[in-house]
C-alpha distance (Angstrom), angle and dihedral (degrees) to the residues before:
residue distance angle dihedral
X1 . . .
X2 3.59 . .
X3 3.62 102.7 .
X4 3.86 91.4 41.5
X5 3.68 80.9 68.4
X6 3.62 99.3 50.2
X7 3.94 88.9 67.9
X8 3.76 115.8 69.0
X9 4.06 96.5 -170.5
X10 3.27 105.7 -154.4
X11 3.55 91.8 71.2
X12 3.65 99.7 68.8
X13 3.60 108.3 111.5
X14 3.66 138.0 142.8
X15 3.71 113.3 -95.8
X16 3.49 108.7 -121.8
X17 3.52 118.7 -123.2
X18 4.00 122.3 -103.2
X19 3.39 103.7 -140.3
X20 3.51 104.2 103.1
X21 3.84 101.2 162.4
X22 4.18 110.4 77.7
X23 3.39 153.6 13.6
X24 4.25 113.9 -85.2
X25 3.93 113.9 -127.3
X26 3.94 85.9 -126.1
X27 3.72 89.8 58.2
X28 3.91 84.3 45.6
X29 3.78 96.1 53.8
X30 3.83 91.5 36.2
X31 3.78 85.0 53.8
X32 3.76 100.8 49.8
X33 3.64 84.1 59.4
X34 3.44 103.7 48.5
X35 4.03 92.2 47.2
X36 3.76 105.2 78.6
X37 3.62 88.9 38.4
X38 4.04 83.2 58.1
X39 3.79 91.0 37.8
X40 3.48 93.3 62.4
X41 3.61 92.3 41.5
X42 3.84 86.2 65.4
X43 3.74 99.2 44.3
X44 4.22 88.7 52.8
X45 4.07 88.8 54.0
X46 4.12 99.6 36.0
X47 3.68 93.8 110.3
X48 4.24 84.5 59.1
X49 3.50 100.4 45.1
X50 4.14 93.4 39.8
X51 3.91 89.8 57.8
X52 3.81 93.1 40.1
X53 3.74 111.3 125.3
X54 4.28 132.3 -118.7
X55 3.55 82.9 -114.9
X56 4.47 95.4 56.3
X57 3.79 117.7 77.7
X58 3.66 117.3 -147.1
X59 3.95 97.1 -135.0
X60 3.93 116.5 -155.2
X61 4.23 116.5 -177.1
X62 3.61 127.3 -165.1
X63 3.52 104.8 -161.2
X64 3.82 111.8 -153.3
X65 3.88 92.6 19.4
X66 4.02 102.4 161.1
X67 3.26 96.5 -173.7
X68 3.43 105.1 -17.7
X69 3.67 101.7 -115.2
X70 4.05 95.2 113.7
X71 3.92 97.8 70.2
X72 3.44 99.5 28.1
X73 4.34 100.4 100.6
X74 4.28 80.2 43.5
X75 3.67 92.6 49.0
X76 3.89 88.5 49.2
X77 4.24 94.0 58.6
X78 3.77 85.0 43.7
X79 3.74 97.3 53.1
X80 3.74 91.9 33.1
X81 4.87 92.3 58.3
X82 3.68 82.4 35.9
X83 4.20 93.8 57.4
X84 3.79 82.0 43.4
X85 3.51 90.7 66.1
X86 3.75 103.3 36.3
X87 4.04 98.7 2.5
X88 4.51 89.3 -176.1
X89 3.88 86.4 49.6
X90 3.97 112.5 125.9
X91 3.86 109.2 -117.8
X92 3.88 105.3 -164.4
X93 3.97 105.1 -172.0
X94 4.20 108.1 -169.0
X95 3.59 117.0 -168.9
X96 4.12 115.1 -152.2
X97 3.41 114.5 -161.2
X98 4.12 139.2 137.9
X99 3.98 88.2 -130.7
X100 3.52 127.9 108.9
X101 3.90 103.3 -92.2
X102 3.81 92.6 -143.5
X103 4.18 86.0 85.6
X104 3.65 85.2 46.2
X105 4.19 93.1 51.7
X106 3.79 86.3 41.3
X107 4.13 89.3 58.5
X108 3.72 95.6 41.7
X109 3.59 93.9 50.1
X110 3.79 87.7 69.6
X111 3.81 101.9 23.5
X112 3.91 118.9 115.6
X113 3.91 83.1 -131.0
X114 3.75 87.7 70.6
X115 4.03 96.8 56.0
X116 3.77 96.1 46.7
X117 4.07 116.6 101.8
X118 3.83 122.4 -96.4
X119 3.51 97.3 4.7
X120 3.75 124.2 137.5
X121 3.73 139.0 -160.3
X122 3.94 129.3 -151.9
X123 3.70 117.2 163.3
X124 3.74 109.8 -165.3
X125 4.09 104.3 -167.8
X126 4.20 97.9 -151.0
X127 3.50 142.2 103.4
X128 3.61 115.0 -78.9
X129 3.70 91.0 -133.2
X130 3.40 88.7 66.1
X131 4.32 117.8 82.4
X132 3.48 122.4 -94.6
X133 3.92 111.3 -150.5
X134 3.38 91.2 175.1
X135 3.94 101.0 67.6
X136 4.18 89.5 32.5
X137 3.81 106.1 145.7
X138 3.86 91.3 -11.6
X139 4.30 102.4 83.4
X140 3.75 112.7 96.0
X141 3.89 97.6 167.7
X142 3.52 124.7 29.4
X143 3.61 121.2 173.0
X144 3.84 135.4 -176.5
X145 3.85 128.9 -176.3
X146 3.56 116.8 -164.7
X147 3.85 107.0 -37.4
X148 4.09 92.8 98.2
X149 4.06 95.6 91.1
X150 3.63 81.6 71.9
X151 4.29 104.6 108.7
X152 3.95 118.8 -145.3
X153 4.28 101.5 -106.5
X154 3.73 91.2 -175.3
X155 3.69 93.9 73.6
X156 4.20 93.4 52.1
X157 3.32 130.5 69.5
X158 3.93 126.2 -107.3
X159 4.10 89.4 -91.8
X160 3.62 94.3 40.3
X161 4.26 91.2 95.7
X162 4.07 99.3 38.5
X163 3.77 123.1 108.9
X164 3.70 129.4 157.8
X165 3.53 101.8 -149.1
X166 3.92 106.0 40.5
X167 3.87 134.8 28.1
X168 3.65 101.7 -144.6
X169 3.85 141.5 23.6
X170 4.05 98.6 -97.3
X171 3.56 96.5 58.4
X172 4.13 96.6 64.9
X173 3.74 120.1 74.9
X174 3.50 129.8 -103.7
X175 3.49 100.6 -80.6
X176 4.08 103.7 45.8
X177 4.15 87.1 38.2
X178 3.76 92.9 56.1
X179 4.06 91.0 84.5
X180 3.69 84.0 57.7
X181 3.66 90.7 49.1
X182 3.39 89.8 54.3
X183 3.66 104.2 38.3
X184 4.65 81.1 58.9
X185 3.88 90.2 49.9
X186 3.62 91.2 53.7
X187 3.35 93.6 40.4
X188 3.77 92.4 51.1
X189 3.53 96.2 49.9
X190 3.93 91.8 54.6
X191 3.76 86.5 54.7
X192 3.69 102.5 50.0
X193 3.87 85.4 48.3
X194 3.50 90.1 50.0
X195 3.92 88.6 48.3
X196 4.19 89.5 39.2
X197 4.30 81.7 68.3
X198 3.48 96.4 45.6
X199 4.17 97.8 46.7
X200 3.22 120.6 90.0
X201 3.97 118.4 -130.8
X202 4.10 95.7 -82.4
X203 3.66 95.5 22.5
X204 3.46 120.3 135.8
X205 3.83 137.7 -143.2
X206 4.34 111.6 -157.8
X207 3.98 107.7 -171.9
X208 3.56 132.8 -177.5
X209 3.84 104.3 -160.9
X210 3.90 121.8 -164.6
X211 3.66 98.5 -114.6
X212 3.84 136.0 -153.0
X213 3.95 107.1 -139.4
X214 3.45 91.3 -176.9
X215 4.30 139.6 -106.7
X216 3.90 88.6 70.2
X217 3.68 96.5 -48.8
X218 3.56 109.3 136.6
X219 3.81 126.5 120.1
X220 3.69 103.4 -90.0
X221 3.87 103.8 30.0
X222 3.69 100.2 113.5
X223 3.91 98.0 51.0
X224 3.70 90.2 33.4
X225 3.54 95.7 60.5
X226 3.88 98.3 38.9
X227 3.88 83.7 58.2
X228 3.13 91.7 55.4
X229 3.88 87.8 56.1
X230 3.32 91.9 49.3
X231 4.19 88.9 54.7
X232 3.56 91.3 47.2
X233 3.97 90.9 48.5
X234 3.98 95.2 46.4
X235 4.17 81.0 52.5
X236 3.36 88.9 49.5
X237 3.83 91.0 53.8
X238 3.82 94.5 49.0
X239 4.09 91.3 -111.7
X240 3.81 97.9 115.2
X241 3.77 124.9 33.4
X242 3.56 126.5 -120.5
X243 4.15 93.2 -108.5
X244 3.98 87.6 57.2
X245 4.03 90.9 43.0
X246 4.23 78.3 64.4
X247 3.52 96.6 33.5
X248 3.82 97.9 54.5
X249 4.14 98.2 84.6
X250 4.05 125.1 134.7
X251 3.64 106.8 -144.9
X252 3.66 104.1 -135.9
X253 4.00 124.3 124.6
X254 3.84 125.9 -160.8
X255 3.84 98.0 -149.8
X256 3.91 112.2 -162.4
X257 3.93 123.2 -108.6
X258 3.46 83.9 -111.2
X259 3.90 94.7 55.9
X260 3.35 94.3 48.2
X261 3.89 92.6 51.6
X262 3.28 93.3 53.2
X263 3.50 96.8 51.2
X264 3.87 85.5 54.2
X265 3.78 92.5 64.5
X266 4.24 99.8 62.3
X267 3.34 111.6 122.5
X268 3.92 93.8 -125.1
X269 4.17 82.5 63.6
X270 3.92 95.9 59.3
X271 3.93 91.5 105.8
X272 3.49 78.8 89.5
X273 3.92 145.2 73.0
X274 3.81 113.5 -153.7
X275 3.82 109.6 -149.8
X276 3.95 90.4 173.3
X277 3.54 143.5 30.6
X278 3.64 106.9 158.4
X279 3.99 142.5 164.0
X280 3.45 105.6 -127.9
X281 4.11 128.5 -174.3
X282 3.59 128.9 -166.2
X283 3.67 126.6 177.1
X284 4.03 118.1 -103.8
X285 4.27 87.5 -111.9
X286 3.83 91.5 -153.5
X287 3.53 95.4 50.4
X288 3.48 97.7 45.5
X289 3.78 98.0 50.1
X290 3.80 87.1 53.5
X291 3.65 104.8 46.5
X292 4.01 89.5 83.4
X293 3.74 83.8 60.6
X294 3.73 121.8 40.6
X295 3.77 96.0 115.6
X296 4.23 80.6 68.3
X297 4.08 96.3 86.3
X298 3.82 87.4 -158.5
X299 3.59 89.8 51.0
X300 3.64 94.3 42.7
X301 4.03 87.2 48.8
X302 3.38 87.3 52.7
X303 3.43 97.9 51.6
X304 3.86 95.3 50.3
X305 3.83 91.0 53.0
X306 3.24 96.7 53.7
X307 4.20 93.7 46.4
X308 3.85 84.9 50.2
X309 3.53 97.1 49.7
X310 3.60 94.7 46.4
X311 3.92 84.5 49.3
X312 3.70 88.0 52.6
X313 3.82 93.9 54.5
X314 3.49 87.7 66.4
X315 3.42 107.8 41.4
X316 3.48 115.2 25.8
X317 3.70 104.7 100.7
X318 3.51 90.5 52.0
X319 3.63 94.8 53.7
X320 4.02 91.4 50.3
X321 4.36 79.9 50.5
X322 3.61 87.4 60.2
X323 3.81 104.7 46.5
X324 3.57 118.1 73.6
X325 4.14 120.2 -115.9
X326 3.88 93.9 -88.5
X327 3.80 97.0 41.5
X328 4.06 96.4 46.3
X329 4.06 82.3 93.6
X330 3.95 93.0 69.7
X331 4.07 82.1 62.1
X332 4.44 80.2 92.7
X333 3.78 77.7 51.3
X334 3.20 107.0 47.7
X335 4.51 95.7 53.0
X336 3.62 85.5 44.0
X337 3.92 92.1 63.1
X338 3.86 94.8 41.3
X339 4.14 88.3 53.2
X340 3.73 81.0 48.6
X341 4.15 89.9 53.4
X342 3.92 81.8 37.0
X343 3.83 93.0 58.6
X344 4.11 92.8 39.6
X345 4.11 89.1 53.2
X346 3.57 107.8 16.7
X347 3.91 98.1 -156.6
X348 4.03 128.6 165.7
X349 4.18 114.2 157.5
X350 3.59 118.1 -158.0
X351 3.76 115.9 -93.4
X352 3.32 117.5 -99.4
X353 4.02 120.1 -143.6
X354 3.89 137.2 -179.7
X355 4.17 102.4 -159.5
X356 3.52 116.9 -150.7
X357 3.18 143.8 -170.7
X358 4.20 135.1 -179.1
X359 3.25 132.2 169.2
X360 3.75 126.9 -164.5
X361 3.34 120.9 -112.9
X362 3.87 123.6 -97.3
């Protein structure tokens, strides 16, 4: 079919975000959850890491890293209790991501994780779907903050992600989104294998998964759907074709909390213990700071840039999939309309999380 081969699908990726510089508040308030569940984590396996060797490395991942700057403040407390334990212990910190690592370089050669004693770096730029022989049997933490919505496109055809009538898996109903739903699971399950092998027995996995709480409250709905406006509009207008309006699809699914406990109870899972499995909300910072002050048109400007561009992070690549070679310059276009939509009906929800947290089996 000629629009099947518009789409080459393993291109799809996220579009990393290009703020390079600081820590987000999300990450902060995702973080301050996630730290006494890794606190305690530490204080059940001190007896391991205190007799661990100068020869053993203590291997920490963050899978989906961009550039690193997200984990950085939680990787410091970790580091910090583990070094009170074992303070000439190795601490090898490997960041997996599909982005170029020069943003990640650029961030570490600042970060306070780089000046800290016996602390290394490996950034490994590759799917984390993929296998990682290089951490096999060596990872005893690996952590992952809202990067796991993300489907595997290299195991679907070119058609697979096309649609005419949505751009992303959340915005069909039930019965049209449950080959999405299915296409996460088994993409889930091949990751926590893929994680089972590279675990250590006792090492722990802590992940706060973009959740969908249900009535079109998931992360991205708001932006999601006003680009798909914006698609239908530029149809409308005769600037994009009808085999792009289906082309143009970002291949990310926000399972529920329920889906993803469910998933955590097959039998072919039960190398692990799940301590946690938990919905977890955390205000949209931006939007809440703003609220107070939409009548400001600066502010509200403000505001709907930086919604847009966060939208844009996300979804960019996928949009450029979509558009065929002489139409990938509207992509300018295109963000400019949805701050436009942004600015009309300034509109962040809260993000929705499930935390987890499984360790494998001793």
């Amino acid at each position: 079919m000629e629009n099947e081969k518009m789409v080459l699908s393993q291109q799809y990726s996220p579009t990393m975000t290009r703020d390079y510089s600081r820590i987000s508040d999300t990450a902060r308030a995702v973080n301050a959850v996630v730290l006494p569940r890794m606190a305690s984590y530490i204080r059940r396996i001190s007896p391991q890491i205190a007799a661990m060797s100068t020869d053993e490395v203590f291997v920490i991942t963050d899978y989906g890293a961009a550039d690193g700057v997200n984990s950085s403040e939680l990787f410091e407390a970790v580091i910090s209790w583990i070094h009170e334990l074992n303070p000439t212990l190795t601490i090898k910190l490997v960041y997996i991501d599909l982005a170029n690592p020069a943003n990640f370089e650029k961030f570490w050669a600042t970060s306070a994780l780089a000046k800290l004693k016996h602390v290394e770096r490996q950034y490994i730029q590759r799917s984390f779907y993929e296998p990682f022989p290089e951490i096999k049997g060596k990872l005893w933490i690996g952590f992952s903050s809202t990067a796991l919505h993300w489907m595997n496109t290299k195991t679907v055809g070119p058609g697979y992600f096309q649609h005419p009538l949505c751009i992303q898996p959340n915005q069909l109903p039930d019965p049209e989104r449950k080959k999405f739903a299915d296409k996460w699971s088994a993409d889930w399950r091949s990751f926590l294998h893929e994680c089972s092998t590279s675990l250590v027995k006792g090492g722990a996995l802590f992940f706060a998964n973009l959740a969908n709480l249900g009535d079109d409250r998931w992360p991205a709905s708001p932006g999601y759907y006003n680009l798909m406006d914006i698609c239908q509009e530029l149809f409308e207008e005769r600037k994009i074709s009808e085999a792009e309006l289906s082309a143009i699809f970002i291949p990310d699914y926000f399972a529920t909390p329920q889906e993803m406990s469910r998933l955590l109870d097959e039998d072919d899972l039960g190398c692990f213990v799940v301590n946690a499995c938990d919905p977890l909300t955390i205000p949209c910072a931006y939007f809440t700071k703003a609220q107070p002050k939409l009548d400001d048109l600066q502010e509200r400007f403000k505001l709907a840039a930086t919604l847009a561009h966060v939208v844009r992070a996300w979804s960019e690549s996928s949009m450029l999939i979509g558009l065929q070679a002489d139409h990938k310059y509207m992509i300018e276009d295109i963000y400019r309309r949805l701050q436009d939509k942004f600015y009309e009906k300034p509109e962040g929800l809260p993000y929705q999380y499930c935390l987890l947290e499984l360790v494998k089996q001793i």
